[in-house]
C-alpha positions as CSV (number, residue, x, y, z in Angstrom):
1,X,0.0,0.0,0.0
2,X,2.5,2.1,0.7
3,X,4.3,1.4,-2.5
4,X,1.3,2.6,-4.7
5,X,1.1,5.9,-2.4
6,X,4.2,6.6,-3.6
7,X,4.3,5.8,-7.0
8,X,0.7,7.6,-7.6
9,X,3.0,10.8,-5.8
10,X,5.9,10.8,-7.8
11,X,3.4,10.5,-10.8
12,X,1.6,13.6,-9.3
13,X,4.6,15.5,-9.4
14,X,5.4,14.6,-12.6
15,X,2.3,15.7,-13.9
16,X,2.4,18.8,-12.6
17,X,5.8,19.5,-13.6
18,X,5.3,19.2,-17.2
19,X,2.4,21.2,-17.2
20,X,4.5,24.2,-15.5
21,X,6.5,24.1,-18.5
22,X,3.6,23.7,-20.7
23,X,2.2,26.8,-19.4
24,X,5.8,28.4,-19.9
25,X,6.4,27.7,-23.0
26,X,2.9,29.0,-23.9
27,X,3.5,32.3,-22.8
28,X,6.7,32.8,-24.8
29,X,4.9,31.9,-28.3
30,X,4.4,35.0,-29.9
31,X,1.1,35.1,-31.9
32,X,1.5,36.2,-35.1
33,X,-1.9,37.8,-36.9
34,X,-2.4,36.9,-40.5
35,X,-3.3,40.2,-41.8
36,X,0.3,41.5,-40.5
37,X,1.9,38.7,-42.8
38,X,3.9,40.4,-45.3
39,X,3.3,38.3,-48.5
40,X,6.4,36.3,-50.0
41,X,7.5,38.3,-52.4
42,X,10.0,36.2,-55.4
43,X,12.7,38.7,-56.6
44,X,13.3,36.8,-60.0
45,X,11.2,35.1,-62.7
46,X,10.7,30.9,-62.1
47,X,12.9,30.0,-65.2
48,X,16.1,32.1,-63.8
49,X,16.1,30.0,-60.7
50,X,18.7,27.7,-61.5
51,X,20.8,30.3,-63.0
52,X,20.9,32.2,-60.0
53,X,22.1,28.6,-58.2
54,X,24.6,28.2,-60.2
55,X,26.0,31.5,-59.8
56,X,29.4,31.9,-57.2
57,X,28.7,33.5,-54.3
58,X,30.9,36.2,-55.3
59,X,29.1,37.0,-58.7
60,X,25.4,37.2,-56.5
61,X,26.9,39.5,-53.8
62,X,28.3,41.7,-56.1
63,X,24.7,42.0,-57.9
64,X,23.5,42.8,-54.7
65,X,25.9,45.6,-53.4
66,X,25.2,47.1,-57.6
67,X,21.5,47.3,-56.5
68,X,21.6,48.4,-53.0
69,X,24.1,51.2,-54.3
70,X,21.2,51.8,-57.1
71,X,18.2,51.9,-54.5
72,X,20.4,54.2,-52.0
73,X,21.2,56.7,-54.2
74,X,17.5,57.2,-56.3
75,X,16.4,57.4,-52.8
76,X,19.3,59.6,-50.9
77,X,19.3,62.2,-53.3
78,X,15.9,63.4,-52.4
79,X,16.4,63.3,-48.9
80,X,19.6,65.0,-48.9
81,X,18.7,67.6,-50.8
82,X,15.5,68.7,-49.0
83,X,17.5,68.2,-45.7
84,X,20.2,70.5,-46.9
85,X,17.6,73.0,-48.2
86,X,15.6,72.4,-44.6
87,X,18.7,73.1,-42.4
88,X,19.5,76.0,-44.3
89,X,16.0,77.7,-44.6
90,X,15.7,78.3,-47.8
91,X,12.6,79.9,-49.0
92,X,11.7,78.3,-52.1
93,X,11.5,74.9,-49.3
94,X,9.9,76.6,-46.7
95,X,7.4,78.2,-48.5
96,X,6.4,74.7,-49.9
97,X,6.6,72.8,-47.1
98,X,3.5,70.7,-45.8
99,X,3.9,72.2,-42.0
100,X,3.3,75.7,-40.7
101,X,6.7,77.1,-39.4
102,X,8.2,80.6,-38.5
103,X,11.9,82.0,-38.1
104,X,12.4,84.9,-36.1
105,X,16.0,86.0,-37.7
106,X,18.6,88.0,-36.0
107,X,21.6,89.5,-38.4
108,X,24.3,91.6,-38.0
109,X,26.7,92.4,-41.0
110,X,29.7,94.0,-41.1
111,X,30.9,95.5,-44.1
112,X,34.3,97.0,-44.8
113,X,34.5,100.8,-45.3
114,X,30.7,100.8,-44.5
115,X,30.5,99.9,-41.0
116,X,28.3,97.6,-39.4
117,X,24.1,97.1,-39.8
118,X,22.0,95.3,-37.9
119,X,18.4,93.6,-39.2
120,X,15.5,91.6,-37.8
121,X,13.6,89.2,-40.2
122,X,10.4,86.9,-39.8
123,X,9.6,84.5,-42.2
124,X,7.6,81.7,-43.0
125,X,3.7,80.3,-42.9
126,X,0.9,79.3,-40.9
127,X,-1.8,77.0,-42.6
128,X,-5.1,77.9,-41.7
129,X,-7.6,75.4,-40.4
130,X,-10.3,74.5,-42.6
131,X,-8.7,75.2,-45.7
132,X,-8.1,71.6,-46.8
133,X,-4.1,72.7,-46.4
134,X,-4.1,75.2,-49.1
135,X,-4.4,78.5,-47.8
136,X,-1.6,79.7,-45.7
137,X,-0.5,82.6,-44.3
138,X,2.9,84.3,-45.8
139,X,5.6,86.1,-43.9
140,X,8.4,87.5,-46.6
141,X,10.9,89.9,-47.6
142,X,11.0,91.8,-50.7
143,X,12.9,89.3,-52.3
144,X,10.0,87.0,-52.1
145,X,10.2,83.0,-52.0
146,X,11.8,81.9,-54.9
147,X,15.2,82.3,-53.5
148,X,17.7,80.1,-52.4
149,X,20.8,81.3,-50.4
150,X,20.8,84.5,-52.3
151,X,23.9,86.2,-51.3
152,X,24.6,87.8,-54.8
153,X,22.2,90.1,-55.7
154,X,23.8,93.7,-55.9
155,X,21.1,95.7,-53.8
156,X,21.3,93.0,-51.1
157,X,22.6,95.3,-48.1
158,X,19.4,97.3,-48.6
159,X,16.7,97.4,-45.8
160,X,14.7,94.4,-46.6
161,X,10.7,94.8,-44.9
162,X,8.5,92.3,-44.3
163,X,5.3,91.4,-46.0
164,X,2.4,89.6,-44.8
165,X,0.0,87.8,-46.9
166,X,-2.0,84.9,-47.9
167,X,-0.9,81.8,-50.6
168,X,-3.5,79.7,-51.9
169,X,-2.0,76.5,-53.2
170,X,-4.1,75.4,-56.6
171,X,-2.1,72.5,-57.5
172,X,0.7,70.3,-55.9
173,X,1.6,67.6,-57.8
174,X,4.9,65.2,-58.0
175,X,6.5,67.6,-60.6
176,X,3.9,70.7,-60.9
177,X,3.0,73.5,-58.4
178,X,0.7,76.3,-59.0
179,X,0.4,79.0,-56.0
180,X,-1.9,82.1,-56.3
181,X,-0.9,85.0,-53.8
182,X,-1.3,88.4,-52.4
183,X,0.6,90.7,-50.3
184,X,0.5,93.5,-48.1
185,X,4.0,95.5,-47.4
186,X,4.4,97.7,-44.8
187,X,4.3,100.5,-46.8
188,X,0.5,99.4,-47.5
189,X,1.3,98.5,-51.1
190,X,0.1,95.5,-52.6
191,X,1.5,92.7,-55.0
192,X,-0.4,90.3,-56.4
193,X,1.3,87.1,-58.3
194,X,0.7,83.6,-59.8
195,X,3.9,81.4,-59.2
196,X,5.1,78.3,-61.5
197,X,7.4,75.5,-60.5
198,X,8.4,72.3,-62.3
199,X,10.8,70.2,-61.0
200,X,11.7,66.6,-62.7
201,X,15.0,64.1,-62.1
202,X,16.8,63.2,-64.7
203,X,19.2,59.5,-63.8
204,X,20.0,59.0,-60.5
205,X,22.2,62.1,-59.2
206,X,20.1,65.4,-61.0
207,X,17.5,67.6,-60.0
208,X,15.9,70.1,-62.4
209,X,13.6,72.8,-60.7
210,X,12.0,76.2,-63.2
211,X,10.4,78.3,-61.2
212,X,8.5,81.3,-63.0
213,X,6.5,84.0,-61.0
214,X,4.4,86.8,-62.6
215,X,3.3,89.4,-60.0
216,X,1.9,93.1,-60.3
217,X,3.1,95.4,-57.8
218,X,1.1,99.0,-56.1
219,X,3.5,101.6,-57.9
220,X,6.2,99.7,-59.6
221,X,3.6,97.8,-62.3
222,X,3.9,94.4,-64.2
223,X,7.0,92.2,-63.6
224,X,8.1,88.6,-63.9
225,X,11.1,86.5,-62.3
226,X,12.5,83.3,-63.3
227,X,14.9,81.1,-61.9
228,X,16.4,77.7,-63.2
229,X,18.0,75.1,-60.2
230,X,20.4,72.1,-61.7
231,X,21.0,69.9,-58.5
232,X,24.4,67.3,-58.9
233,X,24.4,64.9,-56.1
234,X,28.2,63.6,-55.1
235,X,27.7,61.4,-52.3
236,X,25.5,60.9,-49.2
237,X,26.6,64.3,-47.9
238,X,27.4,66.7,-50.2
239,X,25.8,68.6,-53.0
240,X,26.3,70.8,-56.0
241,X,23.4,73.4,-57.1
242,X,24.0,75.6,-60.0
243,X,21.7,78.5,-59.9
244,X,20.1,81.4,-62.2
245,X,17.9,83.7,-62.1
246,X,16.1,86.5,-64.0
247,X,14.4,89.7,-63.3
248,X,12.5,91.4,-66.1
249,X,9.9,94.5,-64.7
250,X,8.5,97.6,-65.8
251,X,10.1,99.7,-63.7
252,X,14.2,98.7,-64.9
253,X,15.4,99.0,-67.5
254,X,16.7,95.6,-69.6
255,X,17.0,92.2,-67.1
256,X,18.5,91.7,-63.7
257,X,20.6,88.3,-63.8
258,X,22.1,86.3,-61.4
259,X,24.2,83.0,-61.5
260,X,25.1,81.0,-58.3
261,X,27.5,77.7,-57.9
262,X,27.2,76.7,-54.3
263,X,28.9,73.2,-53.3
264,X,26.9,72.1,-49.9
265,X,27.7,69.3,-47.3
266,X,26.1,67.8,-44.2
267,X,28.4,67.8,-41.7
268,X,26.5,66.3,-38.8
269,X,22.6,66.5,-37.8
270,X,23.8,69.1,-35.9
271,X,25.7,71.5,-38.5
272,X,26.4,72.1,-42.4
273,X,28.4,73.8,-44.3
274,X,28.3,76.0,-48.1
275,X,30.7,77.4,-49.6
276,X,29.7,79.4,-52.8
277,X,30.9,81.3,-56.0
278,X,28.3,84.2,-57.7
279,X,27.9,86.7,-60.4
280,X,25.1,89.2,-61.0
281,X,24.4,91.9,-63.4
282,X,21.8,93.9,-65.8
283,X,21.6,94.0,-69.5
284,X,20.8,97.8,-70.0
285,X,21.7,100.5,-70.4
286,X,25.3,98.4,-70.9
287,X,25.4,94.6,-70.5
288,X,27.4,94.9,-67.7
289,X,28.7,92.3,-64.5
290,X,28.1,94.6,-61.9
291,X,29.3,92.2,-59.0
292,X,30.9,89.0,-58.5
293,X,32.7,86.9,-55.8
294,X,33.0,84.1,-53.0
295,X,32.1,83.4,-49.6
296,X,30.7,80.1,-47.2
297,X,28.1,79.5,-44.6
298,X,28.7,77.5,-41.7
299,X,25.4,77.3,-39.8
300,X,24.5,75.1,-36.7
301,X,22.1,74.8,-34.2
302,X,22.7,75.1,-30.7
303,X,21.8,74.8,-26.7
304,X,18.0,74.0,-28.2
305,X,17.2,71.9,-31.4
306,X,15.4,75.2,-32.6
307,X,18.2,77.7,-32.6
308,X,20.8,78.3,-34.9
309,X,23.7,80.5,-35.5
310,X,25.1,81.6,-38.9
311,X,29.0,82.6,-39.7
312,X,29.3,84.1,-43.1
313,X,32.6,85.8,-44.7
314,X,32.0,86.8,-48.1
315,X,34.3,88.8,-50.6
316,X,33.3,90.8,-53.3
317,X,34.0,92.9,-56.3
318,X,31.7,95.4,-58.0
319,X,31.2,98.9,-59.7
320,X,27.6,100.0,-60.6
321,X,29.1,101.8,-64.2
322,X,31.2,100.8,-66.6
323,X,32.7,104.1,-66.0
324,X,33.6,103.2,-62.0
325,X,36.1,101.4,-61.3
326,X,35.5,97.5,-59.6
327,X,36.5,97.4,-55.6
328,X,36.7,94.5,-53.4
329,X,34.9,94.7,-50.6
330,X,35.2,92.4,-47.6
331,X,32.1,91.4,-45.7
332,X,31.0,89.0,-42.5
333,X,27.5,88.0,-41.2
334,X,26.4,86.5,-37.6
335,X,22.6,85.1,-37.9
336,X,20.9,84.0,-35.2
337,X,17.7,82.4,-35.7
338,X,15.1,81.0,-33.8
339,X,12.4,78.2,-35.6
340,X,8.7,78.1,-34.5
341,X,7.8,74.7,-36.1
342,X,4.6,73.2,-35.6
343,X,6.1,69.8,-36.2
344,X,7.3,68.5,-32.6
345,X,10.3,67.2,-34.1
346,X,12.9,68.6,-36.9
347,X,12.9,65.4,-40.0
348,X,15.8,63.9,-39.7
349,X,17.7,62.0,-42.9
């Protein structure tokens, strides 16, 4: 009797044991819901399979590094250009970016022989609610939004003001963008104008962008600008953008040009750096280069992921006559700049 006590406890145990780890093991399978499944998705045709068998592993690893450069690059390009353009504030970006932002800018500029000037700028948009995302309210200078770092046009030490208006948004497709706008400057003039861009990629490393505005401005009359962008990408951090841009208006005489080659690299998430080489000029009364030179841009943000600091030196040479004679003319900027971005966290590439 006492035998069969026994055995029928060590049994007992037993049983209990194993369904501890039954119940263990249980716990630690991870359901999987079929809906979640990504489907199996075969990379080649059926009747290649036995090619790609016989294939040495160092053929089929080299296909694969020659696509995954392929696929990085057609999809880097993008990325770095817009996180370039981002960082740097550029107009044309933020005035056709999805999210509402604002940057309160701070500059001081010191110019040789001239002295030292001082500017506040705001710029940038707030989307209004209700508008399905296409209305938006517009914070500019007089230079307006088609610029990028526009550093060489020869009336740039002037006293820029800012505008206020709105920026209805007609069309935004993958290559087309129409905008419809009006402004209000602070000298209570207005300026109405229909903007144009078309941007297309051509390979793998080039960006094409035309932007064309047509605007009519309280005082000054009927006016259109241009600009053509050629974007060359080099490698995972660095840039080259060739930029021109013309000015034809009522009120001058002929066509302001400008022409910009600008080499940009991400240093960091933190900080980037442009260096740049510009000319700029008019075609009447005398075709004449009235100002050309070189400078960089080291900007970087700082203490808060929303503040930024710019260093610019920048060298020039210029004469408004042909009858002057051209001076150099040595200049250096300190930005600071705070961002108001409705997005709780800067994109990061």
């Amino acid at each position: 009797m006492l035998i069969k006590i026994t055995v029928n406890t060590i049994l007992l145990c037993v049983f209990l044991l194993c369904k501890v780890a039954l119940a263990q093991t249980i716990d630690e399978i991870v359901i999987v819901e079929p809906a979640l499944v990504e489907p199996l998705i075969i990379a080649e045709p059926i009747e290649h399979i036995d090619q790609l068998a016989g294939e040495a592993p160092a053929e089929q690893q080299s296909k694969y590094w020659l696509d995954s450069s392929h696929d990085y690059i057609g999809g880097s390009a993008d990325g770095l250009v817009s996180w370039v353009d981002s960082f740097f504030a550029v107009p044309r970006y933020q005035y056709e970016s999805a999210s509402s932002s604002l940057r309160l800018r701070t500059q001081s500029e010191w110019e040789e022989g001239e002295g030292n000037s001082f500017k506040v700028k705001l710029r940038g948009k707030i989307r209004l609610p209700r508008a399905k995302k296409r209305i938006s309210l517009v914070f500019t200078d007089d230079e307006g939004d088609d610029d990028t770092q526009n550093v060489f046009i020869k009336d740039a030490n002037n006293e820029s003001k800012t505008n206020v208006g709105l920026s209805v948004n007609v069309r935004d497709g993958k290559r087309f963008r129409v905008d419809y706008g009006v402004r209000l400057s602070s000298s209570f003039k207005i300026k109405v104008n229909t903007r144009f861009r078309y941007q297309v990629h051509i390979g793998e490393y080039y960006v094409n962008r035309f932007t064309n505005t047509v605007y009519f401005n309280d005082g000054e009359g009927f006016g259109t600008t241009a600009s053509y962008e050629l974007d060359r990408v080099i490698d995972k951090s660095r840039f080259i953008r060739w930029s021109n841009k013309g000015k034809f208006a009522e009120d001058i005489d002929g066509v302001d040009w400008s022409s910009q080659l600008r080499l940009s690299e991400r240093l960091n998430e933190k900080s980037a750096i442009s260096k740049f080489i510009w000319a700029s000029g008019d075609t009447r009364p005398d075709y004449l280069t009235t100002s050309y030179g070189l400078g960089l841009t080291y900007r970087r943000s700082f203490l808060r992921s929303w503040l930024f600091y710019e260093l610019e030196p920048r060298y020039i040479w210029r004469r408004d006559t042909r009858q002057d004679n051209r001076e150099g003319v040595a200049l250096f900027t300190i930005r600071f700049e705070a961002l108001i971005d409705k997005s709780k966290k800067r994109k990061k590439w």
